[in-house]
Structure formats: C-alpha cells, structure tokens
N, C-alpha and C positions, 0 to 999 in steps of 0.2 A: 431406660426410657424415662422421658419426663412425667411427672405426674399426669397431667392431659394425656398424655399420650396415650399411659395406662389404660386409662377410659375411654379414648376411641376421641380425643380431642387434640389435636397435632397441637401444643402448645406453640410451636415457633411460627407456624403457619398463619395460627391465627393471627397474632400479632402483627405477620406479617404484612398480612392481607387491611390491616387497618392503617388510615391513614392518620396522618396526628389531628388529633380533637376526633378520631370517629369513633361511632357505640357500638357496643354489641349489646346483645341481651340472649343469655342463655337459660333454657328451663329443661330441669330432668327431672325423672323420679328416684326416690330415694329407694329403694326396695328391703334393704336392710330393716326397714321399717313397716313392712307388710304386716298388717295384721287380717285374718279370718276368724270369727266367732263359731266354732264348731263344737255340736255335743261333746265330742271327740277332742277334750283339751290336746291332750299329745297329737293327736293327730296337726290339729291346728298346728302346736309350733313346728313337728315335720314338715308340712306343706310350708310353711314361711323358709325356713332352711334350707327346703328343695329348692325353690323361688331362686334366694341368694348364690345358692352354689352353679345353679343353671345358669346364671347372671353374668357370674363370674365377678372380674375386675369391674365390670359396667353395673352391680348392683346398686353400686355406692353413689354413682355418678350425681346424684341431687347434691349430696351431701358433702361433694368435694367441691361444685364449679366455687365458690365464693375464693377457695382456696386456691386453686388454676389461675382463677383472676387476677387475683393479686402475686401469683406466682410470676405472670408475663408481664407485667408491671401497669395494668389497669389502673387509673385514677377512678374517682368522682364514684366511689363502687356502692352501688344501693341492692338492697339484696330483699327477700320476702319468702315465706314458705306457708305453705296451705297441708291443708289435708283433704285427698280427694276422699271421700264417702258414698261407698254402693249400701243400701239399706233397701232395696227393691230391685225385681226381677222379675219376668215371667219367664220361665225356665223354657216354657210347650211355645214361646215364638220368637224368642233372641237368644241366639249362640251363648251368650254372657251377657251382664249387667250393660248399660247403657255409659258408653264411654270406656269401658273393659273388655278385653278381649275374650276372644271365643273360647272359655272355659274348658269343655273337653280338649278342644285339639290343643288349648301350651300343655296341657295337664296330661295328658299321652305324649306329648314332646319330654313333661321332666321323666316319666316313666321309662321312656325308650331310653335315656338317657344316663339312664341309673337312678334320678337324684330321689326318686323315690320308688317301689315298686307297682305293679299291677293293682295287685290288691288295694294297697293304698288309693291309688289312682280311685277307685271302684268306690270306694267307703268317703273319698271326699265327693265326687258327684252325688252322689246316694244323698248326704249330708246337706252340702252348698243346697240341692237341687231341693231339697226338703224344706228346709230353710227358706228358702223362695216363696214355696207354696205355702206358710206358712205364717210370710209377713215375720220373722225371725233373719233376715238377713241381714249382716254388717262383716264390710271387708271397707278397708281402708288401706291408703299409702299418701306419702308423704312427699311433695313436690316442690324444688327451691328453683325462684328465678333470681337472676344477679345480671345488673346490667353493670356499664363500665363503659368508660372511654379511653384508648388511646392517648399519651401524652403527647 
C-alpha cells in the first residue's frame, strides 16, 4: 500500500479528485507525540504507548501528511504545526478536557483492548482526574496542517 494509504489517506484518489491548480489542506494529530504529566512517570509513558499502539498506522498521521503531499506530487506546499495544550478540567461536569475526548471511555477502549490493563486504566483516572482538581493538569499533542495544490 502507498504511504497515504497506510494512514487511512487513498493517495491516488486524492490526487485524483484535484483538478490542476486545485488545494487541498490537510490537518491531523500527531499522537506519537502525546504527552500526559502524571505522579506516576512510568505510568505516564505507558499510557502514551497504549495511545500509539491503539492508533496503530493512524498514530503518526500528523507527522507523515507533508510527506503524502509531496509523495502524490503536490506543489506550492506550505505546511505548520501547533501543540494542542489541555492544562484545565473539571473532571465532576466534562467527560474529558475541552476539545479532548471523553477520557474514561478511549481509556476502557485501550484496556479492552490490551494496550494497557484494568488496573492501569484505574490509576491513570485516579491520577488525570486528581490533577484536574488540582489545577496540576498538562496533556498535550502535536498537530500539522499541509496545504498544497495540484499541478
């Protein structure tokens, strides 16, 4: 498969679908790049590793479109990346952080799943959820957008 493709991005399709001189603009997260600040150093980089492996091929996908783009032969290619930053939470009235998904239920998805256990699962709510109330929270990730045109 082509690199796009890997990722859940039909590279020949795209292309195809552009007409010459037309743009695209794509933005993903990089997740390879998760970070969580937890008492629990190790715990922290497990739950980043659980993240990645749950992800799969699609972890990477921030980190590769510039590369995609220029793979299917994109001109004019301007590219940019941010870091999103959660540093607040009220744990007692949003599922997850504002812009972040509902923390227990991926976090019982990577559990069911293997990529970490119960327990684990149990000690990073604990944690995160402490954190929170706490005014001690920081989770971040890394996000590229790459636009481009069609020759």
């Amino acid at each position: 498969a082509e690199l796009g493709e890997s990722m859940g991005v039909p590279s020949a399709e795209m292309s195809r679908v552009l007409r010459p001189g037309g743009r695209v603009c794509l933005t993903d997260s990089d997740w390879r790049t998760f970070v969580v600040d937890l008492p629990d150093r190790a715990l922290s980089a497990r739950i980043a590793d659980a993240v990645v492996a749950f992800r799969g091929d699609g972890a990477a996908t921030g980190g590769r479109l510039l590369n995609v783009c220029r793979d299917v032969g994109l001109t004019d290619l301007a590219h940019s990346a941010s870091t999103h930053v959660w540093d607040a939470w009220d744990p007692d009235r949003r599922p997850g952080p504002p812009g972040l998904f509902p923390l227990r239920d991926v976090f019982s998805l990577l559990a069911a799943a293997g990529n970490i256990d119960d327990a684990e699962a149990e000690r990073f709510f604990d944690q995160i959820e402490a954190a929170a109330r706490a005014d001690r929270l920081f989770m971040s990730v890394s996000m590229t957008a790459v636009y481009g045109r069609a020759p």
